[in-house]
C-alpha positions as CSV (number, residue, x, y, z in Angstrom):
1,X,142.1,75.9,126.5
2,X,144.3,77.6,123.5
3,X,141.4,79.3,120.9
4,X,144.3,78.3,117.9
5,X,143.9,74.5,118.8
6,X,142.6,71.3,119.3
7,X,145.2,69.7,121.5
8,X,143.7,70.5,124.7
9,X,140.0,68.9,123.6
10,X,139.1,65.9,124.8
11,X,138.6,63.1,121.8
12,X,134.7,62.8,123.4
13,X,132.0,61.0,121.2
14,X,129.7,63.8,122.1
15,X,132.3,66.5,120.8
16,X,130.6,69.4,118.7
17,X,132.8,69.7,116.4
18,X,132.3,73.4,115.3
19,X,133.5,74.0,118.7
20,X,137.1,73.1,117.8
21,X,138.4,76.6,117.0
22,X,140.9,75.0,114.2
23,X,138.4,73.0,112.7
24,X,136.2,76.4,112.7
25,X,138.3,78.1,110.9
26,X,139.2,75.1,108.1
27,X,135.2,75.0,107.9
28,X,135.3,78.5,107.0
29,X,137.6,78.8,104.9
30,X,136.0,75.4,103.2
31,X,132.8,77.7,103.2
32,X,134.7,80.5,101.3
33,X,136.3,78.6,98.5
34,X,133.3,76.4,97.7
35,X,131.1,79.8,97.3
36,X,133.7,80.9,95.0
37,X,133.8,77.1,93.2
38,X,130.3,77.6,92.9
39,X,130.0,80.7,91.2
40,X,132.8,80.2,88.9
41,X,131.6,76.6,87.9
42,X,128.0,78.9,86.8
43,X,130.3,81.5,85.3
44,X,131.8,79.3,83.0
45,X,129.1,77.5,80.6
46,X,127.3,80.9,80.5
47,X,130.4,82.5,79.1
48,X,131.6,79.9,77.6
49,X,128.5,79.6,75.8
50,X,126.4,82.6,75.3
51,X,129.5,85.0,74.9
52,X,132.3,83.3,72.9
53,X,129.8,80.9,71.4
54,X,131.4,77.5,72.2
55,X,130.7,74.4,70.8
56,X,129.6,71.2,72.2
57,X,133.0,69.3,72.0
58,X,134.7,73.0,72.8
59,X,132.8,72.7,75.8
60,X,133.7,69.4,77.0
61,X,137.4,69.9,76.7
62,X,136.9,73.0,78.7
63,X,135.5,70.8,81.5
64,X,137.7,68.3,81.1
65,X,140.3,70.5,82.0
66,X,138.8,71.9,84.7
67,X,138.8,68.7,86.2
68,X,142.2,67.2,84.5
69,X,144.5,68.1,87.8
70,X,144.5,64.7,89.3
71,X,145.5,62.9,86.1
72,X,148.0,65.0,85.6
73,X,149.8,65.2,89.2
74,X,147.5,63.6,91.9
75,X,149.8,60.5,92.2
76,X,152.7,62.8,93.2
77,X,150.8,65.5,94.9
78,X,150.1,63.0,97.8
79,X,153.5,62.0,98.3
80,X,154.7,65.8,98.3
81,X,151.8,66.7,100.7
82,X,152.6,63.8,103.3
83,X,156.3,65.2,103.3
84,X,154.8,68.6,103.4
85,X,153.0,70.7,105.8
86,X,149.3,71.1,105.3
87,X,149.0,74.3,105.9
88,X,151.3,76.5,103.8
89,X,149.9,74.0,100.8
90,X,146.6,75.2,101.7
91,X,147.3,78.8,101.2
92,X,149.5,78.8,97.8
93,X,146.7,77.0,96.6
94,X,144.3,80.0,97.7
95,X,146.6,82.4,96.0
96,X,146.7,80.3,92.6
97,X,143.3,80.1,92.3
98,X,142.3,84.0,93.2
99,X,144.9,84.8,90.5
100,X,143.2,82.4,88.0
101,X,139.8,83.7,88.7
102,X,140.5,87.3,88.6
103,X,142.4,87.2,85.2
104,X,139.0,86.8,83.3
105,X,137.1,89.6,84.8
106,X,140.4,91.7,83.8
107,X,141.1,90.5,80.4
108,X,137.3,90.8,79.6
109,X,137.3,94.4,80.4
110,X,140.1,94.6,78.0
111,X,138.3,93.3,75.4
112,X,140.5,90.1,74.5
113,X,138.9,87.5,76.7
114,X,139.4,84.0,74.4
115,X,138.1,80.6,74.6
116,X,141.6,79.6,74.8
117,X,142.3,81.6,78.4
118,X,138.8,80.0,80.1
119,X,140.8,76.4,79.2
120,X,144.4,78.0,80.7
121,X,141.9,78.9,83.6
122,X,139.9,76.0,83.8
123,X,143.4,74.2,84.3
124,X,145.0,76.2,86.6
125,X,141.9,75.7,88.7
126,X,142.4,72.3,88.7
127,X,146.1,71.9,89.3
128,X,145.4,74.2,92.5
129,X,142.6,71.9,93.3
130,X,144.2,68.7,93.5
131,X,146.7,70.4,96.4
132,X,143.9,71.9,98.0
133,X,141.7,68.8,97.7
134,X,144.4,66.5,99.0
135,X,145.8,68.8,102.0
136,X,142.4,69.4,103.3
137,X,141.4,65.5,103.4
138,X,144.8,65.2,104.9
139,X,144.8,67.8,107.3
140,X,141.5,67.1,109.5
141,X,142.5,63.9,111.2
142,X,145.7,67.2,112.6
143,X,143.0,69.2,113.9
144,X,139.7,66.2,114.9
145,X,139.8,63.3,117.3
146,X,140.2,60.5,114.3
147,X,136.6,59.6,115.6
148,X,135.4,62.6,115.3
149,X,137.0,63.1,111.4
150,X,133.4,61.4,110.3
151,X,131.3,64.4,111.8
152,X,133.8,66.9,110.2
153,X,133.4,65.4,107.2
154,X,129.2,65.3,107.1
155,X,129.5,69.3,108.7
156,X,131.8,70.2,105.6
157,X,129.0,68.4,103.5
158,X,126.0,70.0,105.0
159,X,127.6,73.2,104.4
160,X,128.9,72.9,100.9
161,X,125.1,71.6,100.1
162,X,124.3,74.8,101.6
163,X,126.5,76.9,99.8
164,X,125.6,75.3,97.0
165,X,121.8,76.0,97.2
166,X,122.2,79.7,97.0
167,X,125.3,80.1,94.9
168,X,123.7,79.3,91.7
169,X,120.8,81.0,91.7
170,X,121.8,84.6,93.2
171,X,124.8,84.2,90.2
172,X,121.8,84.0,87.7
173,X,120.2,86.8,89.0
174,X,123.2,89.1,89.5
175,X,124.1,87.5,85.5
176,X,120.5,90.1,84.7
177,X,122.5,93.5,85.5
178,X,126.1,92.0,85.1
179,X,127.9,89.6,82.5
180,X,129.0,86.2,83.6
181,X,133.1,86.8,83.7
182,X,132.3,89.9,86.2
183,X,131.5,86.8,88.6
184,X,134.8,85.5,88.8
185,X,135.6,89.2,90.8
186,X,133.8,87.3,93.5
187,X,135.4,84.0,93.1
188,X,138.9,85.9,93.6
189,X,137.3,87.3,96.7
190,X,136.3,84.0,98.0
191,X,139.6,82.4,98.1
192,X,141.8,85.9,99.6
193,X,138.5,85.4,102.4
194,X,139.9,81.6,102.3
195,X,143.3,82.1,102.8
196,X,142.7,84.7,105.8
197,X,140.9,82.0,107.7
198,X,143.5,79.6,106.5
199,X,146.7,81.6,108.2
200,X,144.9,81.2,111.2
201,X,144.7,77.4,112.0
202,X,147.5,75.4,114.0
203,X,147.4,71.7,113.2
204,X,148.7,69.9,116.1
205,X,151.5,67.2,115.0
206,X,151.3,68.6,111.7
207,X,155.0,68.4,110.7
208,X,157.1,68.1,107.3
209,X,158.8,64.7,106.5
210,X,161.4,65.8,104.1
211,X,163.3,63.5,102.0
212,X,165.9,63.1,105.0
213,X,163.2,60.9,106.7
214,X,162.0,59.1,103.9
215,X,163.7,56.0,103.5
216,X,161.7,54.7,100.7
217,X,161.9,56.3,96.9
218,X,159.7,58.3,95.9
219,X,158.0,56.1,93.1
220,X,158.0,53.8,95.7
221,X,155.8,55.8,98.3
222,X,153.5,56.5,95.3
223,X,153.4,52.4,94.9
224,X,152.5,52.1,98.5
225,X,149.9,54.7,97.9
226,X,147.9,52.9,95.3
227,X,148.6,49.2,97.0
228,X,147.1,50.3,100.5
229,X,143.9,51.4,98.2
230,X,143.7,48.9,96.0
231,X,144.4,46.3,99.2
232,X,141.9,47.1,101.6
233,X,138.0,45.7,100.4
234,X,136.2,48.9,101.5
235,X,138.8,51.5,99.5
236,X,138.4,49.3,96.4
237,X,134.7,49.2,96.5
238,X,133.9,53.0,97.0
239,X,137.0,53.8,94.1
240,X,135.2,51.4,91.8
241,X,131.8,53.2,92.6
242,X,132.8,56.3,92.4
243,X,134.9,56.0,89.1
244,X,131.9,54.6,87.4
245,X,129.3,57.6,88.7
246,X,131.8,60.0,87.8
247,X,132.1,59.3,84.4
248,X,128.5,59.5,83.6
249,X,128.2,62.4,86.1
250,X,131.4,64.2,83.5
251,X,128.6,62.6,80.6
252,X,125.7,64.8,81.8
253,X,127.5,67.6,83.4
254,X,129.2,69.1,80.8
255,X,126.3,68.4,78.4
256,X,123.5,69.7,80.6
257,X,124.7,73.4,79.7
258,X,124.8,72.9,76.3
259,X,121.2,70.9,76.0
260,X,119.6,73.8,78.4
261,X,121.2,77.1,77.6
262,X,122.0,76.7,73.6
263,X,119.3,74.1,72.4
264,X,116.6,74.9,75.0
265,X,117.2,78.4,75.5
266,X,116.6,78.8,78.9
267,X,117.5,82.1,80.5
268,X,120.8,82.7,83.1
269,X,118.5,83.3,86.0
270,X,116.2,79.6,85.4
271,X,119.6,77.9,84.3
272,X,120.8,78.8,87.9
273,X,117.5,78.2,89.6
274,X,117.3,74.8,88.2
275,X,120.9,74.1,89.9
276,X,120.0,76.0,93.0
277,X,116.7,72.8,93.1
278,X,119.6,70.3,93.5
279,X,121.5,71.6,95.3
280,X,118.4,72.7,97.9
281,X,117.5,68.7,98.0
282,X,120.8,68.0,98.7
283,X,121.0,70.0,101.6
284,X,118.0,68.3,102.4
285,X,119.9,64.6,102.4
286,X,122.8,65.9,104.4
287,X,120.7,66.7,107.3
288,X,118.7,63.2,107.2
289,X,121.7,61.1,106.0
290,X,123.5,61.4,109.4
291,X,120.7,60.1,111.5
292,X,119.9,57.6,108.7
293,X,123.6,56.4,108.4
294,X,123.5,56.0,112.6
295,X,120.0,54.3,112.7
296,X,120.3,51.7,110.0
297,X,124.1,51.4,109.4
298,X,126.9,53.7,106.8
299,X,126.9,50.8,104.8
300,X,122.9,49.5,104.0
301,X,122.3,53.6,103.5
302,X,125.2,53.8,100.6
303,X,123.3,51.1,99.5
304,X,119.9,52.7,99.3
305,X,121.5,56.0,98.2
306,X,123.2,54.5,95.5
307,X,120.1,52.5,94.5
308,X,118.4,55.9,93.5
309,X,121.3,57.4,91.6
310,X,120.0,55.1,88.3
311,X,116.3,56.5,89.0
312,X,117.8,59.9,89.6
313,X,119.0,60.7,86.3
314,X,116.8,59.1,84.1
315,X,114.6,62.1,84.2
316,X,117.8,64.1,82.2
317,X,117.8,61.7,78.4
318,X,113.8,62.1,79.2
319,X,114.2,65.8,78.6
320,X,115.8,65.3,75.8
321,X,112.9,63.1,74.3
322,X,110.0,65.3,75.5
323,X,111.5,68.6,74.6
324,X,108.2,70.8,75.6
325,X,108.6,69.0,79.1
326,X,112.5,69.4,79.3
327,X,112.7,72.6,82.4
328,X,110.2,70.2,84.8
329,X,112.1,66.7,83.8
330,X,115.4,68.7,84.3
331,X,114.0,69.9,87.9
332,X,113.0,66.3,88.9
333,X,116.7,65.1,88.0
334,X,118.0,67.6,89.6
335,X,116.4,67.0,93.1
336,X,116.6,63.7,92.9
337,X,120.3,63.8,91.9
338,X,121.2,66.3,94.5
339,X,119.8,63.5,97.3
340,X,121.6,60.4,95.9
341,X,124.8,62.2,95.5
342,X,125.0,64.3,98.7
343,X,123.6,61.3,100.6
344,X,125.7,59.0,98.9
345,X,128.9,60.9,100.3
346,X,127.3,61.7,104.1
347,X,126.7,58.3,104.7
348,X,130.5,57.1,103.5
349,X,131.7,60.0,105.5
350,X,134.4,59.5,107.5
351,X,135.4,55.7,106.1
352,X,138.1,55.8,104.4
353,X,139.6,58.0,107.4
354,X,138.7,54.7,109.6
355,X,140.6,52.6,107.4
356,X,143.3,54.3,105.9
357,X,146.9,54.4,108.7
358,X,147.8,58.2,109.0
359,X,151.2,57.9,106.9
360,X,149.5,56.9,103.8
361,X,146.7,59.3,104.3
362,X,147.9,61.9,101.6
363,X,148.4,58.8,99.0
364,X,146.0,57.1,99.2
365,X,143.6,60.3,99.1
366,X,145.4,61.3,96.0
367,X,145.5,57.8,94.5
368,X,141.8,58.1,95.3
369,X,141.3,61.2,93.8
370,X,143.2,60.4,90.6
371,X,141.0,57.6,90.0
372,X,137.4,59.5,90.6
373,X,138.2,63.1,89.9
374,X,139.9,61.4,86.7
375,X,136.8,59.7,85.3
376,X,135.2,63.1,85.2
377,X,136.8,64.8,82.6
378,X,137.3,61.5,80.6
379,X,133.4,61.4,80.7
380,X,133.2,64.5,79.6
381,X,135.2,64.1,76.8
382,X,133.4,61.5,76.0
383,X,130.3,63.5,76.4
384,X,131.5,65.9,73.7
385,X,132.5,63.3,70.9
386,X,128.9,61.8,71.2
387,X,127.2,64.9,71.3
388,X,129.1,66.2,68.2
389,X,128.5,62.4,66.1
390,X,125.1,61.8,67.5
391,X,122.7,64.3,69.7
392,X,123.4,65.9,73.4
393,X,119.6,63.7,74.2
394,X,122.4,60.4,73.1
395,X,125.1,62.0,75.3
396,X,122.9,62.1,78.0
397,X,121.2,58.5,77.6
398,X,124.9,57.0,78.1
399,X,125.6,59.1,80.7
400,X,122.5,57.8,82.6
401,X,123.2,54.4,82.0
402,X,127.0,54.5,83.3
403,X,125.6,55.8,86.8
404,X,123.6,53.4,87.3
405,X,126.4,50.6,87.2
406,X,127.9,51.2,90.8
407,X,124.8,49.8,91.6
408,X,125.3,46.3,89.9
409,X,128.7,46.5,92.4
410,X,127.2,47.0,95.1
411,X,125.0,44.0,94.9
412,X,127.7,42.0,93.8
413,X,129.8,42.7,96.8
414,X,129.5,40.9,99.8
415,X,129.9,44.3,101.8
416,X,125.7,44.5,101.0
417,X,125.5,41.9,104.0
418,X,126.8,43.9,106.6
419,X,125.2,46.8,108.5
420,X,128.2,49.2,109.2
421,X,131.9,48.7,109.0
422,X,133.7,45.8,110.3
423,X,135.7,46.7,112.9
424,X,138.6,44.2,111.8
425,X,138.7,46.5,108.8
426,X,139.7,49.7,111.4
427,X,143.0,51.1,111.9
């Protein structure tokens, strides 16, 4: 068997998938960039924040842009990506964001670090990640059986949890000896680590599709795009879902900093410990969630997991009412938000994959993408002008109360009678 593929491995249901030497190294890399996503993302508000003394609204157009890539090119991104190879998309996008990341540390050392370059950042970020976003969905059904593309998926998740429930705290601790842009040194690091494991992959069948072969115009490929999403029942039910969430997850996110680290007062190191609770219970869901999803059915769990979500953040607008209670009410939203969310996306795992024909799988993951990654900023934006007219604590109630209406979908649909996915709905 070739080490630098996953031609030569049998498509078996009992296939480990970390064993797939490509897929290894795309999981490492994955690994790499989301520890440098991570500490960036703490970097940010603290800097943000506590050195350049942002205000509420300053902050939520600095998230919104930090998450405004998809609005801005998603739709084409997916066409470009299905003409394109994965790969070499993969790495450019590495390069852009180490460059992006390791123009603050240097620029803070030269004392002219601005509010205005974290927003040039915060959207160079985002442009890369829309190409990296989209060419990594894309490229694991190149280097999984497309049966096996489900178990990728959770194994990427588990991780990231992972990742995720160290990252934040160990950036508030080293934020006690160093200040907060000095972190994006290691985000730069985490993407060049990226991009090594990167150059190493061979996705078999992997090929470009210039314009030659493309009979159809290009608006039109982006129409087919959106129409196979919008088409299918199961696509159209997870993008309504997930629009909705996101835009009171962009509510509370972008707020959360402001009501914790300006109003509270809460030091770096708690800030980050407080993240690193979520993140822990998360990891927590991604190793039940798969042997829920196989027990009792991918369907009825995004049900249950999506029931919590409502429950899960109520414990945030609370904070803001009980103000001498607000680091144990911010702990309890946090775990519980870490379990709904990461279990919410193990047990959809793999889905849309199932469902969505290999030649529109770049479009309709950036379709996707545009929608959801889209609400986020929007909510935070939104976040920001009720924060500056009302209170954050009023920011934070409305962004509670949007999350919890993907619920009211759910139980609307009639995908809440069925167990797991129908297999008429299969490709």
């Amino acid at each position: 068997m070739s080490l630098s593929s996953s031609a030569d491995v049998a498509p078996d249901e009992s296939l480990e998938v970390l064993k797939v030497p490509d897929f290894r190294r795309l999981w490492a890399a994955n690994g790499f960039r989301y520890a440098a996503a991570e500490v960036a993302s703490f970097a940010l508000p603290v800097t943000a924040l506590l050195l350049l003394h942002a205000r509420p609204l300053t902050m939520s157009v600095i998230f919104m842009c930090s998450r405004a890539g998809f609005l801005t090119i998603g739709l084409p991104a997916g066409v470009w990506i299905d003409r394109w190879r994965k790969k070499p998309v993969l790495i450019c996008a590495d390069i852009a964001y180490a460059g992006a990341f390791a123009s603050v540390p240097l620029t803070y050392f030269l004392g002219v670090l601005t509010v205005a370059q974290l927003v040039a950042v915060a959207l160079v970020v985002s442009l890369a990640g829309v190409f990296f976003d989209v060419a990594h969905s894309s490229v694991l059904p190149y280097v999984l059986p497309r049966r096996r593309v489900a178990d990728g998926n959770a194994r990427l998740q588990s991780s990231e949890t992972a990742i995720q429930a160290i990252s934040p705290s160990v950036a508030g601790v080293l934020t006690q000896s160093v200040a907060a842009p000095v972190l994006y040194c290691f985000a730069a690091l985490g993407h060049l680590a990226s991009l090594l494991m990167l150059r190493r992959i061979h996705p078999q069948g992997d090929i470009a599709r210039g314009p030659a072969d493309a009979e159809q115009k290009f608006g039109r490929e982006i129409a087919d795009g959106i129409r196979v999403l919008f088409q299918q029942p199961l696509l159209r039910l997870l993008l309504n879902q997930a629009a909705l969430n996101n835009i009171g997850a962009g509510i509370l996110l972008s707020m959360l900093p402001v009501f914790l680290l300006k109003e509270i007062g809460v030091a770096t190191w708690l800030y980050g410990l407080l993240s690193t609770l979520g993140a822990v219970a998360g990891f927590a869901a991604s190793l039940l969630a798969p042997r829920l999803r196989r027990r009792f059915g991918e369907i009825r769990m995004t049900l249950v997991f999506s029931g919590l979500a409502p429950f899960a953040v109520l414990s945030a607008p609370l904070a803001g009412v009980f103000r001498q209670a607000a680091v144990p009410l911010i702990a309890v939203a946090e775990v519980l938000i870490g379990i709904a969310i990461v279990g919410r996306a193990v047990s959809t795992a793999g889905l849309r994959a199932r469902v969505t024909p290999d030649a529109y799988m770049g479009r309709v993951t950036a379709a996707y993408s545009v929608v959801i990654q889209g609400a986020t900023p929007l909510g935070a934006l939104v976040g920001g002008l009720i924060a500056g007219h009302w209170s954050t604590g009023t920011a934070l109630w409305a962004g509670g109360l949007v999350m919890a209406l993907p619920l009211v979908l759910l139980l609307c649909s009639p995908l809440r009678r069925h167990r797991t996915l129908p297999a008429e709905w299969e490709v």
